[in-house]
HTML snippet that shows the backbone in 3Dmol.js (N, CA, C, O; Angstrom):
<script src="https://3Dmol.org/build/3Dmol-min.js"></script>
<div id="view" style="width:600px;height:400px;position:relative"></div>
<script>
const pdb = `
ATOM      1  N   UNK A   1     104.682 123.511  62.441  1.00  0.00           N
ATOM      2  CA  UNK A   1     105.917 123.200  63.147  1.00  0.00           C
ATOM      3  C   UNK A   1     106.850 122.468  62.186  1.00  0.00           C
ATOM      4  O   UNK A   1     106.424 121.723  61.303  1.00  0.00           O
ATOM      5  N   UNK A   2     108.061 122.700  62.387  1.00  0.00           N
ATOM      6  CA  UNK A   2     109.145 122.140  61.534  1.00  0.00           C
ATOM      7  C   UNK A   2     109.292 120.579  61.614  1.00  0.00           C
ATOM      8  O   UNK A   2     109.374 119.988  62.691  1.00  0.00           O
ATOM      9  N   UNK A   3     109.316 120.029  60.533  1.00  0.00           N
ATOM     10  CA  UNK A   3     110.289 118.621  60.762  1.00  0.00           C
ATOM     11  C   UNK A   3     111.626 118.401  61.240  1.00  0.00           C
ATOM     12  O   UNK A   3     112.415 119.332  61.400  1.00  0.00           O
ATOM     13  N   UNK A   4     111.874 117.339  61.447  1.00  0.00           N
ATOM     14  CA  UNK A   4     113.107 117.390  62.269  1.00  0.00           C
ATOM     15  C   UNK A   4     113.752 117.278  61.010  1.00  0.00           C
ATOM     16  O   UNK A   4     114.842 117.687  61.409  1.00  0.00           O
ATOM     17  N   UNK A   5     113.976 117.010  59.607  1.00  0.00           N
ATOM     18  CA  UNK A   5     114.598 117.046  58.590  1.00  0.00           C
ATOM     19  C   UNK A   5     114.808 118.806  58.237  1.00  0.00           C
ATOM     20  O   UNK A   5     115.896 119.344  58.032  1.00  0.00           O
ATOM     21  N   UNK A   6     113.525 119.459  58.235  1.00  0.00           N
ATOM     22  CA  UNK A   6     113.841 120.822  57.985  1.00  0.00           C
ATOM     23  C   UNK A   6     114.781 121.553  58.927  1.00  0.00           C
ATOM     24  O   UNK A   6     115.694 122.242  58.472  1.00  0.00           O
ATOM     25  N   UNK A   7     114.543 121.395  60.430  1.00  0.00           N
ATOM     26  CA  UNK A   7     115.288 121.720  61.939  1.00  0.00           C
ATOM     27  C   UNK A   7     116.759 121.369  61.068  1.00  0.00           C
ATOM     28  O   UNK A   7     117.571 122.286  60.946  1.00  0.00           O
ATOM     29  N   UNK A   8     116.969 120.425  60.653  1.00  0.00           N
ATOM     30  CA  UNK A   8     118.289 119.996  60.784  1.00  0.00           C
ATOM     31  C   UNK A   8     119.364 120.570  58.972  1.00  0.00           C
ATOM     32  O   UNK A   8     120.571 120.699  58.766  1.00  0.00           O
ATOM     33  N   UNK A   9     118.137 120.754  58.064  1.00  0.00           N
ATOM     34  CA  UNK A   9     118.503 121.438  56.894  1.00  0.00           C
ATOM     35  C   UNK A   9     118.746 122.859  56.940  1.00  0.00           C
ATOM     36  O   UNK A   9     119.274 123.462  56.005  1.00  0.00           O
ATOM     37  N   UNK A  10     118.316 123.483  58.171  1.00  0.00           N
ATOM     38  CA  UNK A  10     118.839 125.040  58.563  1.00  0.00           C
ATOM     39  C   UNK A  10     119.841 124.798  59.620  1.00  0.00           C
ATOM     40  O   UNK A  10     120.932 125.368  59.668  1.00  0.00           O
ATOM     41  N   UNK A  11     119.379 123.854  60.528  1.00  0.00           N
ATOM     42  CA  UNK A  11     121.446 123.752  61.248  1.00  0.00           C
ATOM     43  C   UNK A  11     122.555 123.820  60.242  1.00  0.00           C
ATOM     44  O   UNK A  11     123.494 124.616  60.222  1.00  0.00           O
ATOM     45  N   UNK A  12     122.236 122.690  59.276  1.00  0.00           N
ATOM     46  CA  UNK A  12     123.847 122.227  57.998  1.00  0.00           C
ATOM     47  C   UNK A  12     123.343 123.930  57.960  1.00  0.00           C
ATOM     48  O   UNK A  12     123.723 124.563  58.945  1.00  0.00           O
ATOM     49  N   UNK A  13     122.807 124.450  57.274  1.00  0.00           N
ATOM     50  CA  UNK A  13     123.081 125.247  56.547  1.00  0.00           C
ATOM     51  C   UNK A  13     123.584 126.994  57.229  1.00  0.00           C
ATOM     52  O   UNK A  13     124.021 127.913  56.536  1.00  0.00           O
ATOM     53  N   UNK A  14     123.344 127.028  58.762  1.00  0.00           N
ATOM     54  CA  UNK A  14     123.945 127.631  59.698  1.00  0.00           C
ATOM     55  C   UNK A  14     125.237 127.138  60.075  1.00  0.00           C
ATOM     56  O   UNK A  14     126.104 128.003  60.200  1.00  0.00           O
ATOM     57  N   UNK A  15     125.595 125.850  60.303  1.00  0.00           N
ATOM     58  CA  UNK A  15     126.757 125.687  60.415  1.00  0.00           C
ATOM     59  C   UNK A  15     128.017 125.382  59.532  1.00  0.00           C
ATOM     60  O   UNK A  15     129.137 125.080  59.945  1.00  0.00           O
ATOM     61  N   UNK A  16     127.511 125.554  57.933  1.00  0.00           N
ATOM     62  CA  UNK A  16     128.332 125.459  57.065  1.00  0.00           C
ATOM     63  C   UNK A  16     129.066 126.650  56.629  1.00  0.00           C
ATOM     64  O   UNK A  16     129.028 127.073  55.473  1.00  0.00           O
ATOM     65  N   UNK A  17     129.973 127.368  57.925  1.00  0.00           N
ATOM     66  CA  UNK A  17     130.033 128.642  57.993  1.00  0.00           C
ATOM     67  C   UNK A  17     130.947 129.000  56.825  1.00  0.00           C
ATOM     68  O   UNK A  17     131.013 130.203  56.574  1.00  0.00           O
ATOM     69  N   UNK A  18     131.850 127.957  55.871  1.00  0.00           N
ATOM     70  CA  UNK A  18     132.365 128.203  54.530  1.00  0.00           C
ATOM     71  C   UNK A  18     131.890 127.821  53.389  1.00  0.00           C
ATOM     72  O   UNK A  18     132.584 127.822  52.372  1.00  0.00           O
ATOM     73  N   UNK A  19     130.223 127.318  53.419  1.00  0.00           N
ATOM     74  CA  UNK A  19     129.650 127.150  52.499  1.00  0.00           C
ATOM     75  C   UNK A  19     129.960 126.538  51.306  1.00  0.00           C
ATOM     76  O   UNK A  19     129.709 127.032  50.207  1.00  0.00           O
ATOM     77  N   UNK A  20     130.792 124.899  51.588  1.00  0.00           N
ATOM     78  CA  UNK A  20     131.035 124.322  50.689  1.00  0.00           C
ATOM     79  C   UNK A  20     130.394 123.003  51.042  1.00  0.00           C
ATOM     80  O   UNK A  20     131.060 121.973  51.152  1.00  0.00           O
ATOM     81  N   UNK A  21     129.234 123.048  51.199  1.00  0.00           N
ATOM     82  CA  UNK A  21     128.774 121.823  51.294  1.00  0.00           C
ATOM     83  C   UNK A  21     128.503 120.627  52.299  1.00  0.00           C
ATOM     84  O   UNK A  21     127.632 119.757  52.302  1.00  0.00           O
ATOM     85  N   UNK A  22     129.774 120.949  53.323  1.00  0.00           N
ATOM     86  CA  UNK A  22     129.833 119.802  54.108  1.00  0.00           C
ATOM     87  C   UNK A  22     130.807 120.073  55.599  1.00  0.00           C
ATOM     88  O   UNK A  22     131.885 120.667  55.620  1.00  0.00           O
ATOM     89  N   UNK A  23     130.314 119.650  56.428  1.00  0.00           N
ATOM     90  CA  UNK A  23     130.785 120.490  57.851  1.00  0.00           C
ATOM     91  C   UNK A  23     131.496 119.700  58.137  1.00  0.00           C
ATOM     92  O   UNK A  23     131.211 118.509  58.015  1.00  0.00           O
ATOM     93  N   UNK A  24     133.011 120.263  58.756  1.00  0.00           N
ATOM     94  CA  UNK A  24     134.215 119.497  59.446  1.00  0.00           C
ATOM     95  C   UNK A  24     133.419 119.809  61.087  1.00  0.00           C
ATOM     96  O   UNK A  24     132.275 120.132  61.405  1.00  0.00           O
ATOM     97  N   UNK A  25     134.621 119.537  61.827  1.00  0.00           N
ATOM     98  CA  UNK A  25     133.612 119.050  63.511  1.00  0.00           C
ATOM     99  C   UNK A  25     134.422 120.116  63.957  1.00  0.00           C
ATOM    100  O   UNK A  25     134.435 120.328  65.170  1.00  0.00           O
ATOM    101  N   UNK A  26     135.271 121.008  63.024  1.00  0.00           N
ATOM    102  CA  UNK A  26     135.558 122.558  63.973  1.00  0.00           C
ATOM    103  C   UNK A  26     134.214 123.318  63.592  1.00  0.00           C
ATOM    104  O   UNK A  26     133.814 123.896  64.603  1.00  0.00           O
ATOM    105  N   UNK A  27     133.651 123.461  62.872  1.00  0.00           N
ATOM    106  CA  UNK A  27     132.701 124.244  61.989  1.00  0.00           C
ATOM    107  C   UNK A  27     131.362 124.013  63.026  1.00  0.00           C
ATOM    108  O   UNK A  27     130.677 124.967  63.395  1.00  0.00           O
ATOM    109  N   UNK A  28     131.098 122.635  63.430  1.00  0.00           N
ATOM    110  CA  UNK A  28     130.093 122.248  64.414  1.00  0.00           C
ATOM    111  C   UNK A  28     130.495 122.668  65.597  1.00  0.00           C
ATOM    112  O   UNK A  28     129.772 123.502  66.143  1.00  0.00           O
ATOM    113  N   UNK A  29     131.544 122.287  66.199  1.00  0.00           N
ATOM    114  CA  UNK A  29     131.666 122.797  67.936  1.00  0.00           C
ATOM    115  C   UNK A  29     131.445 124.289  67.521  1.00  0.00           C
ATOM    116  O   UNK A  29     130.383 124.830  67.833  1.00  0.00           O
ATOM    117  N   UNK A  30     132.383 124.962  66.845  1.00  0.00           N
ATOM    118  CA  UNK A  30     132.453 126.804  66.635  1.00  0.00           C
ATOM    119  C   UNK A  30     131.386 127.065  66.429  1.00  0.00           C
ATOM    120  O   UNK A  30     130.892 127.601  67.421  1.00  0.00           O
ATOM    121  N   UNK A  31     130.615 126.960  65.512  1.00  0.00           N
ATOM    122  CA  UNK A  31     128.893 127.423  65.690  1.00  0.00           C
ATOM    123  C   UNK A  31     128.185 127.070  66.918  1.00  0.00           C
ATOM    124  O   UNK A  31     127.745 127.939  67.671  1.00  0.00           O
ATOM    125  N   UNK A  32     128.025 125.430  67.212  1.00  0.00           N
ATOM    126  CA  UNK A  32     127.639 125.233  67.943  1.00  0.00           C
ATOM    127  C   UNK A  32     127.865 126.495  69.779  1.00  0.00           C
ATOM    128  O   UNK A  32     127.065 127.041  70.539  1.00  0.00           O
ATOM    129  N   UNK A  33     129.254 126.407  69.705  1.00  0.00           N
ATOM    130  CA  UNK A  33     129.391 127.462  70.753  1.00  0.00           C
ATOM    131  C   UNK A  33     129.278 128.893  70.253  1.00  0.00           C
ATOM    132  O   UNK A  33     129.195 129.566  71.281  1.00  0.00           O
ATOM    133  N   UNK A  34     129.241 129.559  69.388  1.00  0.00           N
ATOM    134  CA  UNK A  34     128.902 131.073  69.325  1.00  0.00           C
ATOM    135  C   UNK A  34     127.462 131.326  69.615  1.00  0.00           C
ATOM    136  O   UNK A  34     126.978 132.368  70.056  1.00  0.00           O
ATOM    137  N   UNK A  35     126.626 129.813  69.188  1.00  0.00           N
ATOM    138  CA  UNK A  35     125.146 130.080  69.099  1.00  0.00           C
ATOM    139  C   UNK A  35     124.538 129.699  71.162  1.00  0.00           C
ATOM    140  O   UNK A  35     123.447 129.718  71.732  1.00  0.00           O
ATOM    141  N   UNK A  36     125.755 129.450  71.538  1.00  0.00           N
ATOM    142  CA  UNK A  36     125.322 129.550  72.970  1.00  0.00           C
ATOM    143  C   UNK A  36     125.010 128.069  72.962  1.00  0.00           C
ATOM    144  O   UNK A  36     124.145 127.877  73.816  1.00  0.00           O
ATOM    145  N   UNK A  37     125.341 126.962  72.373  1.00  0.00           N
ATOM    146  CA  UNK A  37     124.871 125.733  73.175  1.00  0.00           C
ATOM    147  C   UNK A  37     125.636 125.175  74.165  1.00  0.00           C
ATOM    148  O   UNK A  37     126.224 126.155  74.621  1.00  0.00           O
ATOM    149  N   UNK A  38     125.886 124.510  74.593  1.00  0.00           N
ATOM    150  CA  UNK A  38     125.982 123.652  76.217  1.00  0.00           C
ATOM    151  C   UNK A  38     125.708 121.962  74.896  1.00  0.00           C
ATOM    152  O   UNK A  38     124.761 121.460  74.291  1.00  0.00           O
ATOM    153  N   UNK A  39     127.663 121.608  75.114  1.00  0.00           N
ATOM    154  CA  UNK A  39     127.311 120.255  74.639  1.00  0.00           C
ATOM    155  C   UNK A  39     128.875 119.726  75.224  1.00  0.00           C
ATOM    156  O   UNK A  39     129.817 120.472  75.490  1.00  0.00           O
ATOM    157  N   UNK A  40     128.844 117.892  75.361  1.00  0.00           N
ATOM    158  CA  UNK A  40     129.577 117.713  75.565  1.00  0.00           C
ATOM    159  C   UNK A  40     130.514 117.099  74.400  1.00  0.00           C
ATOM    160  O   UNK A  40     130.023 116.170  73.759  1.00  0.00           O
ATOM    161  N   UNK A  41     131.789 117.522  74.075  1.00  0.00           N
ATOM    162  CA  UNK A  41     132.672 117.500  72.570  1.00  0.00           C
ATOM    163  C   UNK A  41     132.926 116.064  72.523  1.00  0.00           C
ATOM    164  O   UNK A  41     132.794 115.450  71.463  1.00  0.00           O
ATOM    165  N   UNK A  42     133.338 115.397  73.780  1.00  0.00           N
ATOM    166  CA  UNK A  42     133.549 113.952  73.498  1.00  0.00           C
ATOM    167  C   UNK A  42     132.268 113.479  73.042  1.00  0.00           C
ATOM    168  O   UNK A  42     132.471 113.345  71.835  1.00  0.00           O
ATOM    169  N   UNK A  43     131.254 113.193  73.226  1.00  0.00           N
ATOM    170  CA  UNK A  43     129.977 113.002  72.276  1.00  0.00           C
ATOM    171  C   UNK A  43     130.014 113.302  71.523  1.00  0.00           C
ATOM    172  O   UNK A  43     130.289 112.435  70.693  1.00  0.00           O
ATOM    173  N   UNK A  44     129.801 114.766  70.933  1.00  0.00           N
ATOM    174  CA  UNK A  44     130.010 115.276  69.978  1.00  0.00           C
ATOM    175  C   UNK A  44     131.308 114.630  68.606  1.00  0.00           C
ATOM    176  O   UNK A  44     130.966 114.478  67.434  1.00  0.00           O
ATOM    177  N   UNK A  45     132.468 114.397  69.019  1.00  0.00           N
ATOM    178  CA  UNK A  45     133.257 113.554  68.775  1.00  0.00           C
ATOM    179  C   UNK A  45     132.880 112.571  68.104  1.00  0.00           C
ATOM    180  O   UNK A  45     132.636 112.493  66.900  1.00  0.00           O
ATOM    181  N   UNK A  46     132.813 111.447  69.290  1.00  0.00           N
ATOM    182  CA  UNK A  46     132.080 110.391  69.090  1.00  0.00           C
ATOM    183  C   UNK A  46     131.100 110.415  67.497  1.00  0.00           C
ATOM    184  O   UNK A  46     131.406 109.766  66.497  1.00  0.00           O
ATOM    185  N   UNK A  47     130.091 111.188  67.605  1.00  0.00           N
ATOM    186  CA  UNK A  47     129.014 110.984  66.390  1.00  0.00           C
ATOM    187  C   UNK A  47     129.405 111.157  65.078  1.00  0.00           C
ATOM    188  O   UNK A  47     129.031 110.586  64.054  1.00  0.00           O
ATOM    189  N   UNK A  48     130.349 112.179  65.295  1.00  0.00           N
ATOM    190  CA  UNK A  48     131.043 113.330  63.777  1.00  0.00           C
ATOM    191  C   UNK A  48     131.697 111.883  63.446  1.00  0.00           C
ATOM    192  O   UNK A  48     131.220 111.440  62.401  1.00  0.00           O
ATOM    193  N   UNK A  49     132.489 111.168  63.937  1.00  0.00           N
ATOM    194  CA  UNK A  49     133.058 110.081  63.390  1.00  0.00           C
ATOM    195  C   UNK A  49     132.230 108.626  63.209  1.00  0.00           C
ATOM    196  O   UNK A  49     132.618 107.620  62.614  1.00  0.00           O
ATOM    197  N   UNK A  50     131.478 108.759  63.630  1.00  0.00           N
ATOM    198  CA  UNK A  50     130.026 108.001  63.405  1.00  0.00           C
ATOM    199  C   UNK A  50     129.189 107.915  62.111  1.00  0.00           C
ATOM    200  O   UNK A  50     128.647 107.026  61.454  1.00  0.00           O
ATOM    201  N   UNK A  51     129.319 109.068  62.061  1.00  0.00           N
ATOM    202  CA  UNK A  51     128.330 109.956  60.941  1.00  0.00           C
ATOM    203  C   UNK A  51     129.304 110.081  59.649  1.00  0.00           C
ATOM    204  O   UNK A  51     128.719 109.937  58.575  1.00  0.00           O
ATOM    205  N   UNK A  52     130.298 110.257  59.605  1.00  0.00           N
ATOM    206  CA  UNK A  52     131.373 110.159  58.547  1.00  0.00           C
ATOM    207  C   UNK A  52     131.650 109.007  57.860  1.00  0.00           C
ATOM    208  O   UNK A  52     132.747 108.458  57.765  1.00  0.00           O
ATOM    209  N   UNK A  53     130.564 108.653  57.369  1.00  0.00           N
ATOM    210  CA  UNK A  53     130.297 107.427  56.654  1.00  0.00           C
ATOM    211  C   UNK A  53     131.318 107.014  55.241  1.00  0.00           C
ATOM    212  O   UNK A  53     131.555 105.887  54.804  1.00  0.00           O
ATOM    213  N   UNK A  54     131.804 108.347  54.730  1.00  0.00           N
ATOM    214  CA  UNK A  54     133.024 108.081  53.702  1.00  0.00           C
ATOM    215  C   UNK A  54     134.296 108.539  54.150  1.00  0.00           C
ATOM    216  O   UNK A  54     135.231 108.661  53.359  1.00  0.00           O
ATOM    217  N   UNK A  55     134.429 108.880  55.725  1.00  0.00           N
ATOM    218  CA  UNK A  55     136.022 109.165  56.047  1.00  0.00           C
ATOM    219  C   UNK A  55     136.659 110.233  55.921  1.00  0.00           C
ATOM    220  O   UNK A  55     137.713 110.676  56.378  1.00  0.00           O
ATOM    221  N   UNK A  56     135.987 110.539  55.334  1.00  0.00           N
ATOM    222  CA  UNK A  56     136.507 112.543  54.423  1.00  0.00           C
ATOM    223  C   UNK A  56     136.646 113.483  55.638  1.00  0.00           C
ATOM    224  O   UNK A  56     136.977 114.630  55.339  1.00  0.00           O
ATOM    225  N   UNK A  57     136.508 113.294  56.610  1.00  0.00           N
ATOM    226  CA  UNK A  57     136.740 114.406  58.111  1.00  0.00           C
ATOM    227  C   UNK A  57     135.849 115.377  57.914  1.00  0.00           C
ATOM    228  O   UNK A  57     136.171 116.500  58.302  1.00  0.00           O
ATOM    229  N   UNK A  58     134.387 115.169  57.201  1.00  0.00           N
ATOM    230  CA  UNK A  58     133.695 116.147  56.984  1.00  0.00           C
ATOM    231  C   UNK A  58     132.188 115.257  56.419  1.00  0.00           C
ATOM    232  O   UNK A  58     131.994 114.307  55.660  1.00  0.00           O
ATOM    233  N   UNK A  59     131.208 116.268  57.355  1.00  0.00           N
ATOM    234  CA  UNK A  59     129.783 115.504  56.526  1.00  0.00           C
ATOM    235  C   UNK A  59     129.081 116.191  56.075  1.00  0.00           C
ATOM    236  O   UNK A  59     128.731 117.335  56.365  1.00  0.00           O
ATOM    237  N   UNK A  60     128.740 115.306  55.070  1.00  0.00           N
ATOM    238  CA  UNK A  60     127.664 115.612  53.823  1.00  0.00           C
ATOM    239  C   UNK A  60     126.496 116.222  54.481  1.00  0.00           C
ATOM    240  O   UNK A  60     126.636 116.442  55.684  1.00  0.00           O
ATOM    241  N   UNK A  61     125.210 116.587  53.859  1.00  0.00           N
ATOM    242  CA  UNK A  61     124.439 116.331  53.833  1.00  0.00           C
ATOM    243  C   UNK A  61     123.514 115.546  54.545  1.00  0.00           C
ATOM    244  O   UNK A  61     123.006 115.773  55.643  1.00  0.00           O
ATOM    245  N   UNK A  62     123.316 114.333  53.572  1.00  0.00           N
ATOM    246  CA  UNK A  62     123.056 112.962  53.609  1.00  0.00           C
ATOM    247  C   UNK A  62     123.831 112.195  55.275  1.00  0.00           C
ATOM    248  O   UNK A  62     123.158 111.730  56.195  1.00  0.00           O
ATOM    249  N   UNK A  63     124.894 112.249  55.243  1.00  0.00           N
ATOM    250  CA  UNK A  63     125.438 112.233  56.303  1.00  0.00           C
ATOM    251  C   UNK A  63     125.220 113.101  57.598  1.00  0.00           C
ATOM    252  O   UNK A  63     125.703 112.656  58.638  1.00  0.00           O
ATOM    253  N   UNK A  64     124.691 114.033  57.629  1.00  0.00           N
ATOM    254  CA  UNK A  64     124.252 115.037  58.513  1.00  0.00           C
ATOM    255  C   UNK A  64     123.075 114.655  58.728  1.00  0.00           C
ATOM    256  O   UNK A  64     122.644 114.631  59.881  1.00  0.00           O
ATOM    257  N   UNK A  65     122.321 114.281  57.678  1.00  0.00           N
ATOM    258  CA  UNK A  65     120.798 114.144  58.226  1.00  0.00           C
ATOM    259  C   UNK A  65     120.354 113.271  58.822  1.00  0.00           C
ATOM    260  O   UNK A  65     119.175 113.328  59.173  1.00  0.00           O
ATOM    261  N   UNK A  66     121.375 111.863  59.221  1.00  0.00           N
ATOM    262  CA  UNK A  66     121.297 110.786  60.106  1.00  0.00           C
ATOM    263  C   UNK A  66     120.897 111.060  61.258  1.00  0.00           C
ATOM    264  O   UNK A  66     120.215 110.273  61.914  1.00  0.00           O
ATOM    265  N   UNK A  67     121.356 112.511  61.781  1.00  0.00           N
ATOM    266  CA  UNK A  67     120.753 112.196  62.731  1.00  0.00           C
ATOM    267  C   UNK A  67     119.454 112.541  63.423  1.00  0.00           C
ATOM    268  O   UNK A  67     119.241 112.556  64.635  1.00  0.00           O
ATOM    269  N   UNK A  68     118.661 112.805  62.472  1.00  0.00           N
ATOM    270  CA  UNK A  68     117.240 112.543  62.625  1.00  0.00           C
ATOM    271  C   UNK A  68     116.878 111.255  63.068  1.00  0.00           C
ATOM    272  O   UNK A  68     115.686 111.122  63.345  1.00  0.00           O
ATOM    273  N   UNK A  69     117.545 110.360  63.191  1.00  0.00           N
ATOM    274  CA  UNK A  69     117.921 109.113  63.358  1.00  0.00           C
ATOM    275  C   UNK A  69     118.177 108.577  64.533  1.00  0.00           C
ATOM    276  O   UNK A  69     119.346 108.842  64.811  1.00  0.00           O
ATOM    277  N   UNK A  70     117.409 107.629  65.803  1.00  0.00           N
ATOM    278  CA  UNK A  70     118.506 107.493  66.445  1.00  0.00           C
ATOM    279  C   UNK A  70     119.751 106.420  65.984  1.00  0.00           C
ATOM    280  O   UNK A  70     119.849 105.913  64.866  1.00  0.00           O
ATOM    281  N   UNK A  71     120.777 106.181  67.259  1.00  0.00           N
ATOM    282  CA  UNK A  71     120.803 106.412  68.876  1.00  0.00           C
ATOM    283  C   UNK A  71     120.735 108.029  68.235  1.00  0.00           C
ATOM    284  O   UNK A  71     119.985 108.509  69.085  1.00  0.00           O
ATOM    285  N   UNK A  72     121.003 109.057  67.383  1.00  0.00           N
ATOM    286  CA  UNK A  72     121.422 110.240  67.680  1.00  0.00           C
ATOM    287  C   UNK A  72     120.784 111.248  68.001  1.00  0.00           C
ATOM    288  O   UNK A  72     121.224 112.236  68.588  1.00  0.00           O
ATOM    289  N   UNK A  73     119.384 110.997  67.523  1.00  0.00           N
ATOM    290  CA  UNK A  73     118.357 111.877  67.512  1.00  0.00           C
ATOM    291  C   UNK A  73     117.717 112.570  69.004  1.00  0.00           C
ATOM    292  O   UNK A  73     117.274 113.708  69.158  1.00  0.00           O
ATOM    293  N   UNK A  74     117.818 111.655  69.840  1.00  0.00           N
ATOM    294  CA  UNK A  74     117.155 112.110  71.139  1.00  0.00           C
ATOM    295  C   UNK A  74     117.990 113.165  71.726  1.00  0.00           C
ATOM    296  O   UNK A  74     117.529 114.157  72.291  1.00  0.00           O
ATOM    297  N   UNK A  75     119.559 112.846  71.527  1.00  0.00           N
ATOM    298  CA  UNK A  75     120.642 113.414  72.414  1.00  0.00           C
ATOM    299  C   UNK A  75     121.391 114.367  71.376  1.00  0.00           C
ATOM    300  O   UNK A  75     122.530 114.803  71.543  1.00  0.00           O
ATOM    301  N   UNK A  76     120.400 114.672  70.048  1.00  0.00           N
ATOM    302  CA  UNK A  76     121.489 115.841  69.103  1.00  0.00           C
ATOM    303  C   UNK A  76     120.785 116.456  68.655  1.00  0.00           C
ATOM    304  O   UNK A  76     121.216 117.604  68.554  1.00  0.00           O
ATOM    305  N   UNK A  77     119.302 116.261  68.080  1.00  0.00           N
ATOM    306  CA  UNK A  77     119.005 116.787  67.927  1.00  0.00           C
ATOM    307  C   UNK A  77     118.111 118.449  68.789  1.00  0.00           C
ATOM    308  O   UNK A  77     117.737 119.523  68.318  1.00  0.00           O
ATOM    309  N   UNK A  78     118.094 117.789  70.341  1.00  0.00           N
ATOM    310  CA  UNK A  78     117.885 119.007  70.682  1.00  0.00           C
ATOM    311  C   UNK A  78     118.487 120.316  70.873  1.00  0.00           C
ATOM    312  O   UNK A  78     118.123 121.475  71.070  1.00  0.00           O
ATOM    313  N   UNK A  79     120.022 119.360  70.671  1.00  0.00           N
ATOM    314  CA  UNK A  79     121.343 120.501  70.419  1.00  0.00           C
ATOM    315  C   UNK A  79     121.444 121.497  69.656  1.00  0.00           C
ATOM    316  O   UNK A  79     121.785 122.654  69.903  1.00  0.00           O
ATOM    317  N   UNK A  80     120.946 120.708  68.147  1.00  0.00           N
ATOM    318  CA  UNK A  80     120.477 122.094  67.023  1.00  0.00           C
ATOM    319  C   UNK A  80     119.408 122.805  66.898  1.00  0.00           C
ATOM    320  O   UNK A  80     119.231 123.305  65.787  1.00  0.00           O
ATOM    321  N   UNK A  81     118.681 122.990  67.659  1.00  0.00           N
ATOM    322  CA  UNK A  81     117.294 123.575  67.972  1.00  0.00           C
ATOM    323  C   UNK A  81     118.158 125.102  68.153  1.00  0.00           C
ATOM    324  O   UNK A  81     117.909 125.930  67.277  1.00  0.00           O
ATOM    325  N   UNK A  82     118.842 125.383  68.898  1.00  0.00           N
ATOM    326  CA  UNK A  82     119.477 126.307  69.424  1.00  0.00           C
ATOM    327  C   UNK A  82     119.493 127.228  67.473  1.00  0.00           C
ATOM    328  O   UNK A  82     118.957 128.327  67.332  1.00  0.00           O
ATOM    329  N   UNK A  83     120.164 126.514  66.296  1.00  0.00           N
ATOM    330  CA  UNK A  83     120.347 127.324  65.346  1.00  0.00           C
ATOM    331  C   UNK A  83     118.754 127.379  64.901  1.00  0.00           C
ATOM    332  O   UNK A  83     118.688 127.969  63.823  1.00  0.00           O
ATOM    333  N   UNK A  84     117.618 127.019  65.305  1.00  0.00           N
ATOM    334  CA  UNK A  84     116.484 127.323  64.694  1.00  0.00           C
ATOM    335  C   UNK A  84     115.742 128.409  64.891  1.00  0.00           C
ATOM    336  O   UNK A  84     114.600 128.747  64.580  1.00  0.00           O
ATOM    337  N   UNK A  85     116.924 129.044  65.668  1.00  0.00           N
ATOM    338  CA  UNK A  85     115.790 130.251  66.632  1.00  0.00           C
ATOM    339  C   UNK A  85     115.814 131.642  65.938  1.00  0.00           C
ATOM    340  O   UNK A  85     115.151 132.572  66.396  1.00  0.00           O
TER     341      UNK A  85
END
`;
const viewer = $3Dmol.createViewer("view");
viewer.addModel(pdb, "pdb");
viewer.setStyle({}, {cartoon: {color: "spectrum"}});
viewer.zoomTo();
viewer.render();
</script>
């Protein structure tokens, strides 16, 4: 079974639909909804600016993988399960 680090190294890498590295929070809702999830954006919101630890309107990596982490982990990560399938 996957780690939640691996789960979440094939989300970035499903939702980095321009493949430069680092996901803006159109790139997350738009995947997120083509892949059929059910989320709420003000949360969603909420974290992306949470998680944007250098301000850049876009996260890293490193920044993405927080949320293996909680508070985020209980309530996001089952969100990206959806790109593991």
């Amino acid at each position: 079974m996957a780690t939640p680090e691996e789960k979440l190294n094939v989300a970035f890498t499903k939702l980095d639909t321009n493949k430069n590295d680092k996901l803006t929070l159109d790139e997350i809702k738009s995947s997120l909804t083509k892949h059929g999830a059910t989320f709420d954006a003000a949360q969603v919101d909420a974290a992306f600016k949470a998680l944007d630890k250098d301000g850049d309107g876009a996260l890293n990596k490193a920044e993405f993988a927080a949320l293996k982490d909680e508070p985020y982990r209980s309530q996001f990560l089952p969100l990206f399960e959806v790109l593991n399938k």
